[in-house]
N, C-alpha and C positions, 0 to 999 in steps of 0.2 A: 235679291239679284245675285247670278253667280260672278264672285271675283279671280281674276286671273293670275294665276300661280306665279310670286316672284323671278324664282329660278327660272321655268320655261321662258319669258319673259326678256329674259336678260341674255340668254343664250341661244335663245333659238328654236328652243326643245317643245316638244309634243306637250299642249297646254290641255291643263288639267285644272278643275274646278276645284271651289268650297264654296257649301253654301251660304256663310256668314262673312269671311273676310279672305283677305290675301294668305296663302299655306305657303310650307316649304316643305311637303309630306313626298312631294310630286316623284314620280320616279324621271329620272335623265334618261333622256329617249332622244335621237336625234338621224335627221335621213340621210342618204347617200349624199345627195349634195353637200350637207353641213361636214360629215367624217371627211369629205375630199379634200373642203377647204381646209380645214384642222390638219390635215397631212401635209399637204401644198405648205401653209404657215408656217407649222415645225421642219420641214426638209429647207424650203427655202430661205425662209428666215433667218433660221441658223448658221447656214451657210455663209449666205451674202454678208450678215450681218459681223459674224466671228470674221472675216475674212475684211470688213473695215477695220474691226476690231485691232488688228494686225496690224496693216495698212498704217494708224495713225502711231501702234506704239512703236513700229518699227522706225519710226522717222525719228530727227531731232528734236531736245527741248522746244525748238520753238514752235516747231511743228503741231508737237504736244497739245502747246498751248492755244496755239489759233484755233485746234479742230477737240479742245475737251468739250465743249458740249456736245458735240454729233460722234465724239466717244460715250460719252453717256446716254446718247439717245440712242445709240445701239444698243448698249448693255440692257435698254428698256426693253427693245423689239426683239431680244434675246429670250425675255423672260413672258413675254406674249409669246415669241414661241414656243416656250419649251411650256405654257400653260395649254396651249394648244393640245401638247399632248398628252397633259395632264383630264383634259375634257374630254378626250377622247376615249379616256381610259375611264372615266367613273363609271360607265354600267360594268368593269369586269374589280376596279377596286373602288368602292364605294366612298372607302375612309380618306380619298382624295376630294372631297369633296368642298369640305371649308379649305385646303390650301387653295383649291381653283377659286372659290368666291374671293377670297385675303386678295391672290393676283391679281382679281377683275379690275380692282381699284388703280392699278398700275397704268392699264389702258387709257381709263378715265380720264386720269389727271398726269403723270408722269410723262408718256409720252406729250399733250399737247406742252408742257410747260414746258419743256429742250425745247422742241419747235417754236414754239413764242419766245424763248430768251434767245437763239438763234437769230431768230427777227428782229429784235431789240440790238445785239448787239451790231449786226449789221443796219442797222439803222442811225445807229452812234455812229458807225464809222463813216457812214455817207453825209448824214446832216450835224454833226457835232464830233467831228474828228477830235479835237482838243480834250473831251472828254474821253473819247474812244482810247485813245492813246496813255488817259491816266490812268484807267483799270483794265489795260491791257495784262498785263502781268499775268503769272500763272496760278498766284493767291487767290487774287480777287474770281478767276473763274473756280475752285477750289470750293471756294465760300458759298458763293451762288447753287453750285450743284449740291453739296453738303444741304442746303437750305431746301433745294426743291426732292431731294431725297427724303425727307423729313418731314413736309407735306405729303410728299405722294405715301409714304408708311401712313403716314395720321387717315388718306383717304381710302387707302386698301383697309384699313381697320373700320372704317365707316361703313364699305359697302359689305365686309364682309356681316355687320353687324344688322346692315340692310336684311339681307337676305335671313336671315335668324331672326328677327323679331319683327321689323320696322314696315310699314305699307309700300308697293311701290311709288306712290304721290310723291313720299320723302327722296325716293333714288331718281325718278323722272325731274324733279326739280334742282336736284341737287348736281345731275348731270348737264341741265340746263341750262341751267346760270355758268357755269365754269364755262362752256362751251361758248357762249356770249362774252365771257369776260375776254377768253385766250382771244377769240374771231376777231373781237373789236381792237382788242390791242396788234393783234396781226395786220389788221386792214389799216391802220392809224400810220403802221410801218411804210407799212404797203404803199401810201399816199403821199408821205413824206419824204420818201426816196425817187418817187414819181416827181414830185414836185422839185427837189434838187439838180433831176436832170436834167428838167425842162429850163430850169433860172440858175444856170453856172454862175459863181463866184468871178470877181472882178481878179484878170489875169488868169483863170483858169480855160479858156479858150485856144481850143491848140494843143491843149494837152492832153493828145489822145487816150494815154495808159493809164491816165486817174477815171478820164470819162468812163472808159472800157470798165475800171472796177466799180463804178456805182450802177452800170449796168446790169455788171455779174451780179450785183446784191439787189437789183430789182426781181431780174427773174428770177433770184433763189427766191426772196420773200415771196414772188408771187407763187412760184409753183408750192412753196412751203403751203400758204393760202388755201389755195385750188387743193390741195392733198388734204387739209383739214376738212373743207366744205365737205368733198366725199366722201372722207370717214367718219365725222361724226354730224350731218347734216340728216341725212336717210334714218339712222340709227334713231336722233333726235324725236325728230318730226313724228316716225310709226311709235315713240313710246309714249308718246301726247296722245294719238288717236288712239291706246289702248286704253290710256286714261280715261281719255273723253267718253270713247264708245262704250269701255269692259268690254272692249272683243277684242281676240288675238287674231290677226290675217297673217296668214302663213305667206300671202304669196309678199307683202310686206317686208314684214321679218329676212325672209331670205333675200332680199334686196340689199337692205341693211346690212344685212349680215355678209353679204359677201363685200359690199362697198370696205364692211370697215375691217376687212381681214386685207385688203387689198389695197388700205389707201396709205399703206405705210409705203408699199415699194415704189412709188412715186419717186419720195427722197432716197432712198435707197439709189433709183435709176442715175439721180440727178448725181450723187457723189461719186458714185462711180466711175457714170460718164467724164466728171471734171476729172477726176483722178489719172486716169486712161488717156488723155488730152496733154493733163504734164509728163505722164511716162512718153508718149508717144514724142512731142518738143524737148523729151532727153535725147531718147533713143536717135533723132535726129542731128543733133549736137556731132 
C-alpha cells in the first residue's frame, strides 16, 4: 500500500507516493492558492507583527513587563512569517529546505505555548490575584519565556528530524497530544474566569473597574481559545484521516492550511484593537 510523502503532508504540497513507507525524495510543489497565502503571511505578518513589536518596546518598564509574553508571541509570528517565505522559495533554492522544516517546529509548539501562558497568567490575575501579583515582576516572565524558548528549539529539532527519518504516525501524534494539552489548559482558563465573574468576591460588588478587568481577560482567553481551535483543530483532524485513510485530500488540506495561516491574526486583531482604544482615551484627554 502506497504511503504519503511526509513533507507534502505537512505543508500542503502536491503528494507524492513510495511504495514501501513514508519518503522525503518528494519534490516541493505547491498551487496558487498555497504561494498566495505564503505571501499574505510574510507581508502581513511582518508588518503588523514588527509594528507590535515596537508598540510594547516603545513603552515603559512596566509596560514591558505586563505585555513580554505577547512581545514573544510576536517575535514567534515573526519567524512563521519570514518561514513563509522561506517555503515559498524552495522550488527556486532547494538548500532551504531543512531550515523551513527546523521553523515548522515553531508553529507547533511556540506559538501555542505564549497563547496558553497568556491564559494562565491572566487567569492568575482574575482567580488568584495574591499569586498574580508575586510573580508579577519582570524576572519571573524572563524565566518562563527563556523556558518555553528552549522547548520550542528541542521541538523545531524533533520535527525537523520528523521529516528526515521518522513516519508521519510519530509527527501526527506528537502534534496531537500538545494540541490537547495547550486546549485543555486554555479551556480550564477559560472556565475559571467565567466562573469568578459569575460569583464576585464578598465586597467586591460595585466595583465596576475590577469587574470591567476580569472581563477584558475572559474575552482575551476566550478569543485566545476560538484562535487556537481554528488553527490547529482543521490541521489536527485532516492529519488523523491521512493517517487512518493513507490518502491526502487536497480539498482538506487547503482547509487546513489556510485556517492555520490565518488563525494567528485573530490575536493580532484583538491587540491592536485594545491598543488603538488607549491611544484613542489619550488622545481624548
Amino acid at each position: 500500500m502506497d504511503m504519503v510523502d511526509t513533507k507534502n503532508i505537512l505543508v500542503n504540497f502536491t503528494t507524492t507516493y513510495s511504495s514501501t513507507n513514508l519518503t522525503t525524495s518528494a519534490v516541493w510543489q505547491f498551487g496558487t492558492l498555497e504561494a498566495c497565502m505564503f505571501i499574505f503571511s510574510f507581508i502581513s505578518g511582518l508588518s503588523t507583527h514588527s509594528y507590535i513589536i515596537w508598540l510594547i518596546i516603545k513603552g515603559t518598564r512596566s509596560k514591558i513587563a505586563s505585555e513580554f509574553f505577547n512581545l514573544n508571541l510576536s517575535v514567534c509570528e515573526i519567524i512563521l512569517s519570514v518561514n513563509s517565505l522561506f517555503t515559498l522559495s524552495i522550488k527556486w533554492f532547494p538548500n532551504l529546505t531543512t531550515l523551513v522544516q527546523l521553523l515548522f517546529g515553531n508553529g507547533i509548539t511556540g506559538r501555542p505555548l505564549f497563547q496558553c501562558l497568556m491564559c494562565v497568567e491572566r487567569y492568575l490575575a482574575v482567580v488568584h490575584p495574591v499569586t498574580f501579583l508575586k510573580f508579577k515582576p519582570l524576572r519571573y516572565r524572563v524565566i518562563c519565556s527563556t523556558t518555553i524558548w528552549i522547548v520550542n528549539f528541542g521541538s523545531c529539532l524533533f520535527c525537523m528530524f520528523t521529516f528526515l527519518s521518522l513516519t508521519i504516525y510519530i509527527y501526527v501524534w506528537f502534534y496531537l497530544l500538545q494540541f490537547i494539552l495547550f486546549f485543555s489548559i486554555q479551556l480550564f482558563c477559560l472556565l475559571a474566569v467565567l466562573r469568578a465573574l459569575k460569583q464576585p468576591r464578598p465586597g467586591e460588588r460595585g466595583r465596576e473597574e475590577e469587574n470591567n478587568m476580569k472581563r477584558r481577560a475572559f474575552y482575551i482567553i476566550l478569543i485566545t481559545t476560538v484562535s487556537m481551535i481554528i488553527t490547529y483543530v482543521p490541521h489536527t483532524i485532516t492529519g488523523v484521516l491521512v493517517v487512518v485513510t493513507q490518502q491526502s485530500i487536497q480539498v482538506l488540506w487547503s482547509i487546513s492550511f489556510i485556517c492555520y495561516m490565518l488563525g494567528s491574526f485573530i490575536q493580532t486583531v484583538l491587540y491592536l484593537q485594545h491598543q488603538t482604544r488607549k491611544l484613542s482615551c489619550l488622545c481624548s484627554l
